[in-house]
VOVO-395184 format. One record per residue: x, y, z of N, C-alpha, C in turn; residue in one letter. Coordinates in steps of 0.2 Angstrom, whole numbers, padded with zeros to 4 digits, always signed. Atoms other than C-alpha are relative to their C-alpha. Layout:
% VOVO-395184
XYZXYZXYZA/...
***
This chain:
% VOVO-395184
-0004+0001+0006+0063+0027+0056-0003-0005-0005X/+0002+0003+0005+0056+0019+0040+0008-0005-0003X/-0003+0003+0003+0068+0006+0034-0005-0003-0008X/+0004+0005+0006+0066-0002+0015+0008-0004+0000X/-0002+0005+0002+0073-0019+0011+0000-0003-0005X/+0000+0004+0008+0078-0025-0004+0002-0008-0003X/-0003+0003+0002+0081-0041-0012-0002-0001-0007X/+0000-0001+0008+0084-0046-0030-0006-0006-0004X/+0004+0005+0004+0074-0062-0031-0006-0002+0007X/+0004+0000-0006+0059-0069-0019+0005-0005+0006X/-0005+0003-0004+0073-0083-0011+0004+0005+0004X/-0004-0003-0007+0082-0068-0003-0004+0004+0004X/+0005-0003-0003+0067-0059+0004-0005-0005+0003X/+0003+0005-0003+0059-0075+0010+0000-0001+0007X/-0001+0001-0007+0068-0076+0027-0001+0003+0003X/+0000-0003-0004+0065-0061+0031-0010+0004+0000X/+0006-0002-0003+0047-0060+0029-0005-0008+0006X/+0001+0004-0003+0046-0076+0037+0001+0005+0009X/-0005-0006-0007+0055-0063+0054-0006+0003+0003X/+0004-0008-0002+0043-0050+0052-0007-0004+0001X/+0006+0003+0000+0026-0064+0051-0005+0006-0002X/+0005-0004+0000+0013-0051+0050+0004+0006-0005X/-0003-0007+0009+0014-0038+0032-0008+0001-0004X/+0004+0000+0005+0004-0031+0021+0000+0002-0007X/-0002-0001+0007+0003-0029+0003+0000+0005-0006X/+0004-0006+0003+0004-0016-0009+0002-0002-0008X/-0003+0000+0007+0005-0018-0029+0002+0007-0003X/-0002-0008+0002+0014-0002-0036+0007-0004-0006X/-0008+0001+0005+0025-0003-0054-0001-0007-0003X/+0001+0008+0001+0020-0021-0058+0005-0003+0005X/-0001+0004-0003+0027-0027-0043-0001-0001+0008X/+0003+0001-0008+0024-0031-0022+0005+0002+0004X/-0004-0005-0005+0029-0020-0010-0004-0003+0010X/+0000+0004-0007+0029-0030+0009+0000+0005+0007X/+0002-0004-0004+0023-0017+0023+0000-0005+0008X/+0001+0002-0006+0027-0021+0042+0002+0005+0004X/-0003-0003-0005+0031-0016+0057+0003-0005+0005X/-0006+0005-0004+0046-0027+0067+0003+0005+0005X/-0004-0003-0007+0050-0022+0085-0001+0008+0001X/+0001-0008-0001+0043-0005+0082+0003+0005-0004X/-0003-0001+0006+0052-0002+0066-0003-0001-0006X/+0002+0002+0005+0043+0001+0051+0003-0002-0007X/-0006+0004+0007+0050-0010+0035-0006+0000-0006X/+0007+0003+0009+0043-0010+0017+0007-0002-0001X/-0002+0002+0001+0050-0024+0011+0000-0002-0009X/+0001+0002+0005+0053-0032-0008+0005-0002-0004X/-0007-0001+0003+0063-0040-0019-0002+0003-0008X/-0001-0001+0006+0066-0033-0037-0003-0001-0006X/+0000+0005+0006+0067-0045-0050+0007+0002-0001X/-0007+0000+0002+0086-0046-0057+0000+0004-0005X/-0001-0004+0004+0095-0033-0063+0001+0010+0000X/-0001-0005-0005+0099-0017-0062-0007+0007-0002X/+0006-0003+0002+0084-0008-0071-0004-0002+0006X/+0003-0001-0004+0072-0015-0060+0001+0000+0006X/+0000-0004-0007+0082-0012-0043+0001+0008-0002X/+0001-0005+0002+0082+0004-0049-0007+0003+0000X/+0007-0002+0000+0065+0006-0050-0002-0001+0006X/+0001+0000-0009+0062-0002-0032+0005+0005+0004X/+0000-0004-0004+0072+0008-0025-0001+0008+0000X/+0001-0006+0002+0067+0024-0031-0007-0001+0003X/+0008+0002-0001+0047+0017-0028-0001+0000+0007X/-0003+0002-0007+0055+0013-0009-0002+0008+0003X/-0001-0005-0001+0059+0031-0009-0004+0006+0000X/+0004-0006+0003+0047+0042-0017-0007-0004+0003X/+0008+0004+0000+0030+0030-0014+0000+0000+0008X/+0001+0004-0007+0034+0023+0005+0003+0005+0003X/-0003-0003-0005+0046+0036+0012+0007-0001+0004X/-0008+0002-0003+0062+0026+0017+0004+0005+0002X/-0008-0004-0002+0077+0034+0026+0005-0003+0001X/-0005+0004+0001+0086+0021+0023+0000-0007-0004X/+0003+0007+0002+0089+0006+0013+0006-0006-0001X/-0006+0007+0000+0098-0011+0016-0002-0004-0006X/+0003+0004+0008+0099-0023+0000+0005-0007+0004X/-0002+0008-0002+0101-0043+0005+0000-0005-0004X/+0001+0004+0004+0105-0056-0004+0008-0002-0003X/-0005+0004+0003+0118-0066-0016+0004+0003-0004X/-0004-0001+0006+0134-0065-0025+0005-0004-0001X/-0005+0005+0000+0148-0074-0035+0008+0004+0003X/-0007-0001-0004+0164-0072-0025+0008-0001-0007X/-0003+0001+0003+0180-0067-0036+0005+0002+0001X/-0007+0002-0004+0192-0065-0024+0003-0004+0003X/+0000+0007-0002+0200-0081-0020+0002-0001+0007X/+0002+0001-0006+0197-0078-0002-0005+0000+0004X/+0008-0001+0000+0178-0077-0003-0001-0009+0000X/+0004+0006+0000+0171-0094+0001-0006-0002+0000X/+0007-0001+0002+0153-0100-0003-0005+0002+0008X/+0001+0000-0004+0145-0092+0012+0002+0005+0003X/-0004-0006-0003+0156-0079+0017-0005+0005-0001X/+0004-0006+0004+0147-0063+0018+0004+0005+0000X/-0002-0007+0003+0154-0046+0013-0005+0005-0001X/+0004-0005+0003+0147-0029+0012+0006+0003-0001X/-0005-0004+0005+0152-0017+0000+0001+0007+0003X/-0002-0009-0005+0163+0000+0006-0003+0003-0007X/+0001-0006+0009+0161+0006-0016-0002-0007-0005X/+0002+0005+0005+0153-0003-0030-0001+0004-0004X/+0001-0002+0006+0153+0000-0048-0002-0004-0005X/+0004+0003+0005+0144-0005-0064+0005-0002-0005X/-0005+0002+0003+0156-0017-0073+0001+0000-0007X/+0003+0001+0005+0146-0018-0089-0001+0006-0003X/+0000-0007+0003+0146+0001-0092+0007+0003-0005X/-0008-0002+0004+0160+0005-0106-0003+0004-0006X/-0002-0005+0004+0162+0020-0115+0006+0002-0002X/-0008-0003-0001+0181+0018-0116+0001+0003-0008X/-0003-0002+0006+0179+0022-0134+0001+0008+0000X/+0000-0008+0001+0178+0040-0128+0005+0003+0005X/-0006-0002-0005+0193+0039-0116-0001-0001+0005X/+0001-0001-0004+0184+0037-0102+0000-0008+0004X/+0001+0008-0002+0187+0021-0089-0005-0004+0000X/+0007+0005-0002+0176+0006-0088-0002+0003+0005X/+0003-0001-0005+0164+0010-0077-0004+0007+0001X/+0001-0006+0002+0162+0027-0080-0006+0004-0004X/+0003-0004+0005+0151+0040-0087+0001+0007+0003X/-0001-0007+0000+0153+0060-0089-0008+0003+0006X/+0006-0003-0003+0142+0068-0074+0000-0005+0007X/+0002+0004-0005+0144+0051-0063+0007-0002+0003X/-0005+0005-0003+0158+0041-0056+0002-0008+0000X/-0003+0007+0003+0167+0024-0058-0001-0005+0006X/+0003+0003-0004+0162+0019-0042-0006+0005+0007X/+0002-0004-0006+0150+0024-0027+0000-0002+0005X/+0000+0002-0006+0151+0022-0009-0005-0001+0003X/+0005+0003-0006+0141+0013+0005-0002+0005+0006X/+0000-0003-0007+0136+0022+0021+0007+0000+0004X/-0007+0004-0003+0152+0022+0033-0002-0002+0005X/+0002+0000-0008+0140+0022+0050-0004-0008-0002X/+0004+0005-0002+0129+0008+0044+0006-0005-0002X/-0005+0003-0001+0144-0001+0038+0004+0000+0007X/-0004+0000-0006+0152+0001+0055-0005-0004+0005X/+0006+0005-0002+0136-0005+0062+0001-0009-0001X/+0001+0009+0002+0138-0021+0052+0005-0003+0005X/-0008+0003+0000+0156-0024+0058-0002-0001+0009X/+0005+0002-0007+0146-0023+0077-0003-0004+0000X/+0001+0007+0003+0137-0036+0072+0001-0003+0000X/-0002+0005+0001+0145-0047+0067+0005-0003+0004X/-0005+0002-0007+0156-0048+0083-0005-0002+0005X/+0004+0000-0002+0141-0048+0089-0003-0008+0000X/+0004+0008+0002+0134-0064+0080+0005-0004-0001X/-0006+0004+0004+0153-0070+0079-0001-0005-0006X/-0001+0002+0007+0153-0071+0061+0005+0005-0002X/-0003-0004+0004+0164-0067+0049-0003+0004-0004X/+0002-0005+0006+0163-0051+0039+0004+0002-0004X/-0006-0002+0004+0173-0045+0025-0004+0008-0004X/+0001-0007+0002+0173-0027+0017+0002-0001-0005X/-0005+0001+0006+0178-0026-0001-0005+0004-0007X/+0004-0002+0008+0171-0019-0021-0002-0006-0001X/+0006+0004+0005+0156-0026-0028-0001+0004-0006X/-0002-0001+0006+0156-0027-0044-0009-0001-0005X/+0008+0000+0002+0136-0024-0054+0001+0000-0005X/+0003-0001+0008+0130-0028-0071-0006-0006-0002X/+0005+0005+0004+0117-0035-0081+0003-0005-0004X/-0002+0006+0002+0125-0052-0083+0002-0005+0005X/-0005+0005-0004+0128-0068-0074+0006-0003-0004X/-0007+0002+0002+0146-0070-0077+0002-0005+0003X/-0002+0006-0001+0151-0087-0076+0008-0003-0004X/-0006+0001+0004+0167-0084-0088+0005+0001+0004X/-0004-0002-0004+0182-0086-0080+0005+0006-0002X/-0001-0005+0002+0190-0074-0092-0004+0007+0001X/+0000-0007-0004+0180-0059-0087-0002+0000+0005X/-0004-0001-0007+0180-0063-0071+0007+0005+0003X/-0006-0003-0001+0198-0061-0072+0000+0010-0002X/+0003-0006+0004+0193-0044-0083+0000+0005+0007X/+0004-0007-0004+0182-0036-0069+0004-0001+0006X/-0005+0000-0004+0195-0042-0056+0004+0003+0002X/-0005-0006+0000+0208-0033-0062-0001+0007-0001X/+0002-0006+0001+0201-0019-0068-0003+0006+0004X/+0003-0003-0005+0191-0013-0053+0002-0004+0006X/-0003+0004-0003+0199-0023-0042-0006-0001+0008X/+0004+0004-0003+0184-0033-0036-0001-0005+0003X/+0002+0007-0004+0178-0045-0024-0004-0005-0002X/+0008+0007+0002+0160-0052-0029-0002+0005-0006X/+0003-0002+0005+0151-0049-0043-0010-0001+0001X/+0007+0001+0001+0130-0047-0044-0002+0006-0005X/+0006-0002+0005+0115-0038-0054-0004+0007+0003X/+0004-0006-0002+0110-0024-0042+0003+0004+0003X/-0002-0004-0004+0119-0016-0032+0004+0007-0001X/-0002-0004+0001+0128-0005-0039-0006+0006-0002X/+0007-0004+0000+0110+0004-0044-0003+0004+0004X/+0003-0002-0008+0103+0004-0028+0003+0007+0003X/-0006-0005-0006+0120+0013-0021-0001+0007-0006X/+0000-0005+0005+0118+0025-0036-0006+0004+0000X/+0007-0003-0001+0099+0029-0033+0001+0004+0008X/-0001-0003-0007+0103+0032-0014+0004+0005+0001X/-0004-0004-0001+0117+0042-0016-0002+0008-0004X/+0001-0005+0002+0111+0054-0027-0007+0004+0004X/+0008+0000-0002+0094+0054-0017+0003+0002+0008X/-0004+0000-0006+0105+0056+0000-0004-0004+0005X/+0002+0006-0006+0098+0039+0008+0005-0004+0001X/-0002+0003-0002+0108+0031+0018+0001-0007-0005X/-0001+0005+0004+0114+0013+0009+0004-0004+0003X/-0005+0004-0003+0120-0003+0015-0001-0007-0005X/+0001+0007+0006+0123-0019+0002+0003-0003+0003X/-0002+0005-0002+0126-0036+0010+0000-0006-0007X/-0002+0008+0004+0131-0052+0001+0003-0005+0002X/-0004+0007-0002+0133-0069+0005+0003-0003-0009X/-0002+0002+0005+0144-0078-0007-0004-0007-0001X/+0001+0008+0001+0136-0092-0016+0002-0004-0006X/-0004+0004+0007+0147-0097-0031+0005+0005+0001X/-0004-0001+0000+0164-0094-0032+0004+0001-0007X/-0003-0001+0006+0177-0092-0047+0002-0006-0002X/-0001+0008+0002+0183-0110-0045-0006-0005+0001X/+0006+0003+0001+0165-0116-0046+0002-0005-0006X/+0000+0005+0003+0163-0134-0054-0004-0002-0004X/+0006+0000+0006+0152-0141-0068-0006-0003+0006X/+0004+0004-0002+0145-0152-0053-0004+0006+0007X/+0003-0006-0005+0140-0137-0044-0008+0003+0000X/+0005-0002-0002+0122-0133-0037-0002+0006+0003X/+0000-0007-0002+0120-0116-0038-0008+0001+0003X/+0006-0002-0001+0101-0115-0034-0002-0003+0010X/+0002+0004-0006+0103-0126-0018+0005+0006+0006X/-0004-0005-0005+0119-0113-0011-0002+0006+0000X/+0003-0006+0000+0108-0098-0018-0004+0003+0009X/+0007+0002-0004+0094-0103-0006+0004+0001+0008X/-0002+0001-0008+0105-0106+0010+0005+0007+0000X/-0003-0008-0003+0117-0089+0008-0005+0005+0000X/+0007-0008-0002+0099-0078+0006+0002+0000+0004X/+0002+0000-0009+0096-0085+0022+0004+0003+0003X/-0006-0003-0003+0113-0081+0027+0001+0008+0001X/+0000-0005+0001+0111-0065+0023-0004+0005+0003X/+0007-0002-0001+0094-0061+0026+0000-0002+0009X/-0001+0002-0006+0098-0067+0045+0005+0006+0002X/-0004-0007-0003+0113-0052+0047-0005+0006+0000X/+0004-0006+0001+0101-0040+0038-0005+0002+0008X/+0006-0001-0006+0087-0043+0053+0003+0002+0006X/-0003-0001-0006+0100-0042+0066+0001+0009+0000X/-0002-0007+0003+0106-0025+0057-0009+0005+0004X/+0006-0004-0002+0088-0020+0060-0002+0001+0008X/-0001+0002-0009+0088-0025+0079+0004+0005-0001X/-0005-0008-0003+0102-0012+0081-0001+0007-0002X/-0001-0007+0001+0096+0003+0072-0004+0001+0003X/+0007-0003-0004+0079+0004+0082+0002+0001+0006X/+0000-0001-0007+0087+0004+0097+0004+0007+0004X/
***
């Protein structure tokens, strides 16, 4: 099995090629594609860049370039369910792209003619995780991610994409990725650690909680790995 892994920035892909030690490098698309082999399991690894255009692109590149048959996405999000705490992780059962509106044509946020308002995750690698993570006695939570091209820090759409899709976290990619895979039939699993919350403060140190939920994240994903090669 070819695994690809995704991250959006090099902070959340950093732990995990710290894991895998030994890679090699390919440039493709203006950006680095991380080639290993962990435990007898090949991994092309990479993150992005932020946004959903360019995971769009990586995952696509993952697919068609390298060959994947499956692909996990790891990394950060803001929690806007006010049972999500900085740290908590969650993967997504369905995510949608918050920032997609065509309501002038009738059609729900999120939506477009030909696609859907949300798309689903795997249900076997999500069942996987939920093994895992009894496994690593952590918590895990299941819930709607919420994708667009914006870091939203407004508590007002917050509340917006909260109710409206009635969302957990909010991020930049994921909904793309699950949108490239599904139509592409790869397999797909999005993990997030939470590292800002809705009741975030002005004295808040987003770049210091970013860095320690990667890690958080990027530590289930490798366990993720250990399980599907065996």
């Amino acid at each position: 099995m070819k695994i690809g892994i995704i991250g959006a920035m090099p902070e959340e892909i950093a732990p995990i090629l710290e894991k895998v030690e030994t890679y090699t490098t390919k440039k493709i698309a203006d950006n680095t594609y991380y080639e290993a082999n962990y435990k007898g399991v090949d991994l092309v690894i990479a993150y992005s860049k932020i946004g959903k255009v360019f995971s769009t692109l990586t995952a696509s590149t993952m697919i068609y370039h390298f060959g994947v048959e499956t692909i996990l996405f790891s990394g950060v999000a803001g929690g806007i369910n006010p049972k999500l705490k900085i740290g908590d992780l969650i993967v997504a059962d369905k995510l949608c792209q918050h920032d997609l509106d065509i309501t002038a044509f009738g059609h729900p946020h999120g939506f477009v003619p030909g696609g859907a308002q949300f798309v689903e995750t795997n249900a076997a690698l999500r069942k996987l995780a939920f093994e895992v993570a009894e496994e690593m006695k952590v918590s895990l939570q299941e819930g709607t991610i919420a994708t667009g091209d914006q870091f939203v820090h407004d508590p007002e759409r917050k509340s917006f994409i909260e109710s409206t899709f009635n969302a957990d976290a909010l991020e930049m990619e994921g909904a793309s990725v699950a949108v490239v895979c599904h139509a592409l039939s790869i397999p797909v699993f999005i993990l997030r650690a939470i590292s800002d919350t809705a009741d975030t403060d002005a004295s808040f140190n987003f770049d210091a909680f970013m860095e320690s939920s990667a890690k958080i994240s990027a530590d289930f994903i490798m366990k993720m790995v250990d399980r599907l090669e065996r």
